[in-house]
N, CA, C and O atoms as a MOPAC input file, in Angstrom:
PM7 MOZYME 1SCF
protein

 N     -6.04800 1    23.02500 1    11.58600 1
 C     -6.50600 1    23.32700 1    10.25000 1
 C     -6.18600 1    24.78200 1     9.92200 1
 O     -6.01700 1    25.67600 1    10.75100 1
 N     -6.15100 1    24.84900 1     9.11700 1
 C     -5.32600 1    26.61700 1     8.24700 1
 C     -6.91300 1    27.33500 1     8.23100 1
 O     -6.71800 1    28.54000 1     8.38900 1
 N     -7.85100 1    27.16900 1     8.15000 1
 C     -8.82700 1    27.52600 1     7.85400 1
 C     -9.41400 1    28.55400 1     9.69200 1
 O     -9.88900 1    29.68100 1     9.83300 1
 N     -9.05000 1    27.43000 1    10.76800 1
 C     -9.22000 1    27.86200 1    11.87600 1
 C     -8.24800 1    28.60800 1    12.40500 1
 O     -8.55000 1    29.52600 1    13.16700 1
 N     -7.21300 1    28.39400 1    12.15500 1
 C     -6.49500 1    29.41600 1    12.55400 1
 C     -5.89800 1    30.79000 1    11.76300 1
 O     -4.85600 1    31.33000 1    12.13400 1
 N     -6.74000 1    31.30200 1    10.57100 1
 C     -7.17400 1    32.01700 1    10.18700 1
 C     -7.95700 1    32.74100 1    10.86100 1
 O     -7.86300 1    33.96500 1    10.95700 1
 N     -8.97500 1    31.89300 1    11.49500 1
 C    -10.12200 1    32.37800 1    12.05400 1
 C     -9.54700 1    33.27400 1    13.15700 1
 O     -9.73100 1    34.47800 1    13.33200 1
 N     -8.68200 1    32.25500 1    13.98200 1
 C     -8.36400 1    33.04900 1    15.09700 1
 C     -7.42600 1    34.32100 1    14.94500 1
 O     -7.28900 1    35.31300 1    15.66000 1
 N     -6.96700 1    34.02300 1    14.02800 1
 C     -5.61900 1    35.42200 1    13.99100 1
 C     -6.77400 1    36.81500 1    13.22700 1
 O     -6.61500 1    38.01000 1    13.48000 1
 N     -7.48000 1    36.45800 1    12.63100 1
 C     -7.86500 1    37.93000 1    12.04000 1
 C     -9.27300 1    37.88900 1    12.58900 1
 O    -10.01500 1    38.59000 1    11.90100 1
 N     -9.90200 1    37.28800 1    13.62200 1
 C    -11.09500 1    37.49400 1    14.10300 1
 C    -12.45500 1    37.16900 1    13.20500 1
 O    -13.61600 1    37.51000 1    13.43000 1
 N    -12.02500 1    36.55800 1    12.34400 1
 C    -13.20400 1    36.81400 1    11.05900 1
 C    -13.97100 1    34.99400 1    11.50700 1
 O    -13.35900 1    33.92900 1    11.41900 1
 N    -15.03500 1    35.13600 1    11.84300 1
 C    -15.91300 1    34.05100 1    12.01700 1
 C    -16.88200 1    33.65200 1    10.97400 1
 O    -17.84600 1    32.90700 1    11.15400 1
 N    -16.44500 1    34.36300 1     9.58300 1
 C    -17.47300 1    33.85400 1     8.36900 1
 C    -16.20900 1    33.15400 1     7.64700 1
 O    -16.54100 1    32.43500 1     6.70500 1
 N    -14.89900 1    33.22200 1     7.89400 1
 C    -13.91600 1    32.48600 1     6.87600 1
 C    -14.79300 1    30.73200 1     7.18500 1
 O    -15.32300 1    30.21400 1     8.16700 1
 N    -14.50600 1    30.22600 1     5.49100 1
 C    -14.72700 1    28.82300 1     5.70800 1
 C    -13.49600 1    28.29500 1     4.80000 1
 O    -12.69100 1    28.99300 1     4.18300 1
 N    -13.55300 1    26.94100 1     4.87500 1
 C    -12.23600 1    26.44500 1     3.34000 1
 C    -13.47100 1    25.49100 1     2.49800 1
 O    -14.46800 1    24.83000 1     2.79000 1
 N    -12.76600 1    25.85700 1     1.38400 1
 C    -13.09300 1    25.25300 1     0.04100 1
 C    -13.72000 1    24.18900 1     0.06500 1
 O    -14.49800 1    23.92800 1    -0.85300 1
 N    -13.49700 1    23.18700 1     1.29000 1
 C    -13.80800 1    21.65300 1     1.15800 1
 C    -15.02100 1    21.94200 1     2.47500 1
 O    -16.06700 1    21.36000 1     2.18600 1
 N    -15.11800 1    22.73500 1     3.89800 1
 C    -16.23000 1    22.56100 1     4.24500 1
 C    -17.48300 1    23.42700 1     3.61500 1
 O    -18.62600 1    23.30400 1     4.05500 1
 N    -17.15200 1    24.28500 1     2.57400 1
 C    -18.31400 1    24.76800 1     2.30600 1
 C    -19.20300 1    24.44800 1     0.84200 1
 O    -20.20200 1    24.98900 1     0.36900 1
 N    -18.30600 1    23.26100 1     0.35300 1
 C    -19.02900 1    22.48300 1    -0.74100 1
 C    -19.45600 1    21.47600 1    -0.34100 1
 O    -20.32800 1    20.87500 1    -0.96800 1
 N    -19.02000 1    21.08500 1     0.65800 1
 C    -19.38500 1    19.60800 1     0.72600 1
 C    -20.43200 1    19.15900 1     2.32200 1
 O    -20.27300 1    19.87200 1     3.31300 1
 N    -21.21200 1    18.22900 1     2.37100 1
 C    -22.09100 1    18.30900 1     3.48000 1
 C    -20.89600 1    17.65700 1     4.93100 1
 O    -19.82700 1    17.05400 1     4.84100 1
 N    -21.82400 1    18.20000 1     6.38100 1
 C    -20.91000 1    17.28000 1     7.06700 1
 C    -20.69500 1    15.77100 1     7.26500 1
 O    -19.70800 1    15.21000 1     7.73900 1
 N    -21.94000 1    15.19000 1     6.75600 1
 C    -21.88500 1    13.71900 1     6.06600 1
 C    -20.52400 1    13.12200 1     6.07800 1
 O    -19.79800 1    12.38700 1     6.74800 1
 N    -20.58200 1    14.30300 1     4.24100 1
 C    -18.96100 1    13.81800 1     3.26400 1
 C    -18.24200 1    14.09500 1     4.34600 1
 O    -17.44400 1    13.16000 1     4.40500 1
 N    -18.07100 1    14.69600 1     5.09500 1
 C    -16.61900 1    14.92000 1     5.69700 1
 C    -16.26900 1    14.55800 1     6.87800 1
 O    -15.40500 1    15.00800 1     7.63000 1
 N    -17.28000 1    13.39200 1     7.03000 1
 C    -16.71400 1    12.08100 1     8.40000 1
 C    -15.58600 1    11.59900 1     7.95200 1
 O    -15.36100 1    11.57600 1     6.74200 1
 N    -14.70600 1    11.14200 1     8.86000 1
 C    -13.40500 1    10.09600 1     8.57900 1
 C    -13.84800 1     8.30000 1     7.94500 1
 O    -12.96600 1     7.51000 1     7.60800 1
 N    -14.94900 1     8.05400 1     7.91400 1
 C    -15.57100 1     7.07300 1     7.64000 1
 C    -15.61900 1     7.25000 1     5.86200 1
 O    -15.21400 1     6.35000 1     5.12600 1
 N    -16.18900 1     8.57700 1     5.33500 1
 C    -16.61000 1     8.64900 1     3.79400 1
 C    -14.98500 1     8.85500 1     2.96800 1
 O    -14.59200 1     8.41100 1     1.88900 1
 N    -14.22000 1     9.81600 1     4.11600 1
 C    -12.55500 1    10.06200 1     3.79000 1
 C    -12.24000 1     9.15700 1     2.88200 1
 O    -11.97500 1     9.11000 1     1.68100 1
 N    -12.37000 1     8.25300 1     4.04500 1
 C    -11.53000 1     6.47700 1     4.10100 1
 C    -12.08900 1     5.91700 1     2.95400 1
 O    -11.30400 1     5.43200 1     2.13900 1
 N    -13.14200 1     5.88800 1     2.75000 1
 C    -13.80000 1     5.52800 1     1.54700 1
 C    -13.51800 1     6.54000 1     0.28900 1
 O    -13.34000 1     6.07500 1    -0.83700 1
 N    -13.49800 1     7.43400 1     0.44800 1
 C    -13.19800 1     7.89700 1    -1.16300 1
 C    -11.96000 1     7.51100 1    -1.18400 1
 O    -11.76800 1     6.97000 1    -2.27300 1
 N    -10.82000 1     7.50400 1    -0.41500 1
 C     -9.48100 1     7.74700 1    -0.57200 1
 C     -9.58200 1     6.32900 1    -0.91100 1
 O     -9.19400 1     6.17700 1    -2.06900 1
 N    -10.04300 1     4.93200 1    -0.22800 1
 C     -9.61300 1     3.61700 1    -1.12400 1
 C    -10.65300 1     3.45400 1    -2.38000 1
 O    -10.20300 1     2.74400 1    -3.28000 1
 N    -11.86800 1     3.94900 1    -2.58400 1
 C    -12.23000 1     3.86400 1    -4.10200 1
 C    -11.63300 1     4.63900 1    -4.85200 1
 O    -11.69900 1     4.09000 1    -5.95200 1
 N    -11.03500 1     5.66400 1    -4.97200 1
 C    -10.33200 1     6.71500 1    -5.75200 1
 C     -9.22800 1     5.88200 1    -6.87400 1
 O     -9.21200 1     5.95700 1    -8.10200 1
 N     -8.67200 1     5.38100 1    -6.29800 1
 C     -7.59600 1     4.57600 1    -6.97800 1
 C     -7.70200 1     3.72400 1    -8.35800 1
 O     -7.27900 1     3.85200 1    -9.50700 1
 N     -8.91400 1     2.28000 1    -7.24800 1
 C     -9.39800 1     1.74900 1    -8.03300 1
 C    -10.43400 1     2.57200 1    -9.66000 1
 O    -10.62200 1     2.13900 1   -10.79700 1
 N    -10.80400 1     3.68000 1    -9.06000 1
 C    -11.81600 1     4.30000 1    -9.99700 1
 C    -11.11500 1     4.28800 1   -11.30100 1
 O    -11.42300 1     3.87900 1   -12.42000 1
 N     -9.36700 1     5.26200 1   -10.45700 1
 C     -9.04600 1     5.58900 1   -11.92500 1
 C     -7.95800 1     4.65400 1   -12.65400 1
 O     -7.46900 1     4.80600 1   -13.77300 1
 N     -7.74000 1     3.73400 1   -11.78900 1
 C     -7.19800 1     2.63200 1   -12.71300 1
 C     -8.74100 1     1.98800 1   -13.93000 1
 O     -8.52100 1     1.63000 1   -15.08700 1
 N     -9.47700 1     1.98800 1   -13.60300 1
 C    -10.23700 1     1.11700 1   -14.53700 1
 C    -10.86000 1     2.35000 1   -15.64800 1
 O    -11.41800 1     2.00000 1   -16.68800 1
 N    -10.69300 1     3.76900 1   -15.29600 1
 C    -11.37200 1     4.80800 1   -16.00700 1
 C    -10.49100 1     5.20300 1   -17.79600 1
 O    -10.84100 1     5.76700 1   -18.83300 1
 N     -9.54700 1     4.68000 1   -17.41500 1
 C     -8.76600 1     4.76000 1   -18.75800 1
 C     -7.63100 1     3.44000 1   -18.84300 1
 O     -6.91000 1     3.01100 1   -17.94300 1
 N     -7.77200 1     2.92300 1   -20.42600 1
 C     -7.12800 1     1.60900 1   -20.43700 1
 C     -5.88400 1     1.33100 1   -20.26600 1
 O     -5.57100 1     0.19400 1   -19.91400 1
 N     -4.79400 1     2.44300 1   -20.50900 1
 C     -3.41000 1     2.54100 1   -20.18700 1
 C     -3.21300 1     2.10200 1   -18.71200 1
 O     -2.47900 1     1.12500 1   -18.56400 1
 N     -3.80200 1     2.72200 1   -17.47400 1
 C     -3.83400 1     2.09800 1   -16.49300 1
 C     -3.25400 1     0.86200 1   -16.20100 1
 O     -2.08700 1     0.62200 1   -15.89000 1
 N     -4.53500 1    -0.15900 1   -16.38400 1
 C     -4.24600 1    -1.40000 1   -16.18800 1
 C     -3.02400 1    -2.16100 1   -16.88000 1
 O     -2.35200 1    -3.05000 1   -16.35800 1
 N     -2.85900 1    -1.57500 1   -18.29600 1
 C     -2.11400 1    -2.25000 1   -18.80700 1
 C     -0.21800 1    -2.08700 1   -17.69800 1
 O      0.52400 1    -2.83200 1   -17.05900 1
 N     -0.29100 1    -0.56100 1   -18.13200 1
 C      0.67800 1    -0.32900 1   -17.39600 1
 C      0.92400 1    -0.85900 1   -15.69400 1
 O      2.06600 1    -0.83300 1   -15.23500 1
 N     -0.36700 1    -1.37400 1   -14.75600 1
 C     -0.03600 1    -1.56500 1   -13.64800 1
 C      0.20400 1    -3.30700 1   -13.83300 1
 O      0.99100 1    -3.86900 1   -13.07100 1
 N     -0.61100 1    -4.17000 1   -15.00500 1
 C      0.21100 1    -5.53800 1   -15.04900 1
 C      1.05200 1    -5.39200 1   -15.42400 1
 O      1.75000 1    -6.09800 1   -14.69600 1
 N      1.84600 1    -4.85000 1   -16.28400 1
 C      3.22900 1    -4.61600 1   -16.33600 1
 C      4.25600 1    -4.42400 1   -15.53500 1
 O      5.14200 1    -5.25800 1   -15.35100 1
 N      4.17700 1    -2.95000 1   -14.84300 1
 C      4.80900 1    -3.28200 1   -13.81300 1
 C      4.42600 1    -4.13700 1   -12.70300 1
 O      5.28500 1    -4.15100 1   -11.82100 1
 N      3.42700 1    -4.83700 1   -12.47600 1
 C      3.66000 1    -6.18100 1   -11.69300 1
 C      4.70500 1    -7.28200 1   -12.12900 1
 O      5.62500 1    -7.80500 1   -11.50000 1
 N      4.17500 1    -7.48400 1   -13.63900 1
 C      5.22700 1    -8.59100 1   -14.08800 1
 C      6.74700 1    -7.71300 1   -13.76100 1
 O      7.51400 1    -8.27000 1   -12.97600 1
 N      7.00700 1    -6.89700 1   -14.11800 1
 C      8.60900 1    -6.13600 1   -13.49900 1
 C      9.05000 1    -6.74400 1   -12.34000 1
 O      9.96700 1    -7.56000 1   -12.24600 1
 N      8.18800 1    -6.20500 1   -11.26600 1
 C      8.26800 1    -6.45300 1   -10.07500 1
 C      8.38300 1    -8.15900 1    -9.41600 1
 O      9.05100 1    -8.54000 1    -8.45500 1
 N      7.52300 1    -8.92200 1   -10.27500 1
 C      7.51700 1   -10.18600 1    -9.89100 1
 C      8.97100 1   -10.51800 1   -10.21600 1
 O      9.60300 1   -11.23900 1    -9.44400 1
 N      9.76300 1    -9.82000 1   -11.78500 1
 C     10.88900 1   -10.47500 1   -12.40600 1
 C     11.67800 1   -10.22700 1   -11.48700 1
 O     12.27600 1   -11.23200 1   -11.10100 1
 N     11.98100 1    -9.13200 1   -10.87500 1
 C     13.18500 1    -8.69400 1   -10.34700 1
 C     13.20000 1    -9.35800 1    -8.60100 1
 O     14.30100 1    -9.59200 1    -8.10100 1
 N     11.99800 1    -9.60000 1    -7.83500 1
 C     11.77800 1   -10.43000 1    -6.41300 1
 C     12.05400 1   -11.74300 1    -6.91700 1
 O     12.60200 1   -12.39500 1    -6.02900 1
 N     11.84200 1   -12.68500 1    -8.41800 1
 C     12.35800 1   -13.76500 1    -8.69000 1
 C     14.01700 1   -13.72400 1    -8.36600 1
 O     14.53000 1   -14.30300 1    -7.40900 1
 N     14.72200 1   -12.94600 1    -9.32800 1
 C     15.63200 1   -13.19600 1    -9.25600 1
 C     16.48800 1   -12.63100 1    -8.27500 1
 O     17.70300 1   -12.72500 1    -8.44900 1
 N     16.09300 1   -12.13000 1    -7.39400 1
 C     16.70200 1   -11.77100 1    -5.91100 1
 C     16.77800 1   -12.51800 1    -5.04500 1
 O     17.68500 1   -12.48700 1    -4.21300 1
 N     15.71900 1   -13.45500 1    -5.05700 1
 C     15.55500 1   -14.86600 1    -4.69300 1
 C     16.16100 1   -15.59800 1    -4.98200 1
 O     17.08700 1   -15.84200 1    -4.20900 1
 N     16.07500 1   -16.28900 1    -6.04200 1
 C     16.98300 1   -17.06900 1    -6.67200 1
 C     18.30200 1   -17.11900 1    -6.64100 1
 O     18.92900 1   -18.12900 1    -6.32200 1
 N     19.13300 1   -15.34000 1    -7.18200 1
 C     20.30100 1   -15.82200 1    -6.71900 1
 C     21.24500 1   -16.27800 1    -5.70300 1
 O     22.36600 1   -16.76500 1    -5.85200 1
 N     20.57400 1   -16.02500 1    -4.63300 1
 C     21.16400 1   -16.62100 1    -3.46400 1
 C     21.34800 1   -18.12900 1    -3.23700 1
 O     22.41700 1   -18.63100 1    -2.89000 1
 N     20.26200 1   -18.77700 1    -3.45500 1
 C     20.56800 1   -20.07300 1    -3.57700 1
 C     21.31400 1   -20.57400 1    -4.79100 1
 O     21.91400 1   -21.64800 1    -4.76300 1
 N     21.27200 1   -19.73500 1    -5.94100 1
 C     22.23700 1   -20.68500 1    -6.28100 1
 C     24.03400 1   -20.22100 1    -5.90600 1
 O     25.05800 1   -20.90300 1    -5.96400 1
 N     23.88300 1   -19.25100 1    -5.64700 1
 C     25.34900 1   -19.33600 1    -5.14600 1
 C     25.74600 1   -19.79700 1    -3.47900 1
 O     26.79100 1   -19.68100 1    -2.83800 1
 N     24.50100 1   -20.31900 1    -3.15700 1
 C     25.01900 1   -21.26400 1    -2.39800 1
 C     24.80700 1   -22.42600 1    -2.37100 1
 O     25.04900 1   -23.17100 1    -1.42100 1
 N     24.21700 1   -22.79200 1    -3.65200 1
 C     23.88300 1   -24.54500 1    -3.40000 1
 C     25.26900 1   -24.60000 1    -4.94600 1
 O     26.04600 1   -25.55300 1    -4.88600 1
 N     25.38300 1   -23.97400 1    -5.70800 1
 C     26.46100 1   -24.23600 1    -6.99400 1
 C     27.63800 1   -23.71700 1    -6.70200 1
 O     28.64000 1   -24.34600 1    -7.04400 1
 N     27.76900 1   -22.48500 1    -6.02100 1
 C     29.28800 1   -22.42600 1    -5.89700 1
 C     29.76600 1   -22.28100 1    -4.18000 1
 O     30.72100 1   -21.56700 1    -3.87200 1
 N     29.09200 1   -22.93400 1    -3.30000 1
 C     29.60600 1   -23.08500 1    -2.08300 1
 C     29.27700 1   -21.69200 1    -1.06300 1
 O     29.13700 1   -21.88100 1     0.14600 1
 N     29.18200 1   -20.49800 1    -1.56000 1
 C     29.54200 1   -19.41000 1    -0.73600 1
 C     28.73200 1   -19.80400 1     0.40200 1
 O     27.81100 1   -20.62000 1     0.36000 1
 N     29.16200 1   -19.13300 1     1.48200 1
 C     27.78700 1   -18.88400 1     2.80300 1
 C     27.31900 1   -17.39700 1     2.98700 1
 O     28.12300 1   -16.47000 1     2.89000 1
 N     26.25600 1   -17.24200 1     3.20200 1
 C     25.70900 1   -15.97400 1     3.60200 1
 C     26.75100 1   -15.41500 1     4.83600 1
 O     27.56800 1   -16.07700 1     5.47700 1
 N     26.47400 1   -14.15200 1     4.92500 1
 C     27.55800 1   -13.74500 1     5.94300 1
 C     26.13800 1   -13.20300 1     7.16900 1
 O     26.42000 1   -12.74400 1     8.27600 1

């Protein structure tokens, strides 16, 4: 951590960082991490409506373009003969 090895290079044992001295040691188990970091997402997709719209959208994108990546393979090998190499 930048915070500790601060510590060690200039001797100073009152340096803290920004995030342990606002927050309790609670918040800052790998357990609450994990948890803010996967609610975070969800939060702010639903916090403003562009979001969602924009993330079904690009789903439907995404679905169009894995369709037809799919697809064309078989048909150029069931309609015009080719074989996969």
């Amino acid at each position: 951590m930048k915070t500790e090895n601060l510590r060690k290079e200039t001797g100073r044992t009152d340096l803290r960082s920004a995030y342990d001295v606002s927050k309790s040691p609670k918040e800052l188990s790998a357990s609450a991490i994990l948890a803010t970091g996967i609610a975070r997402p969800f939060r702010m997709v639903f916090s403003s409506p562009i979001l969602p719209i924009l993330a079904i959208y690009i789903s439907f994108l995404f679905s169009l373009v894995f369709l037809i990546f799919t697809t064309v393979t078989g048909v150029y090998i069931k309609q015009y003969g080719w074989e996969p190499e």
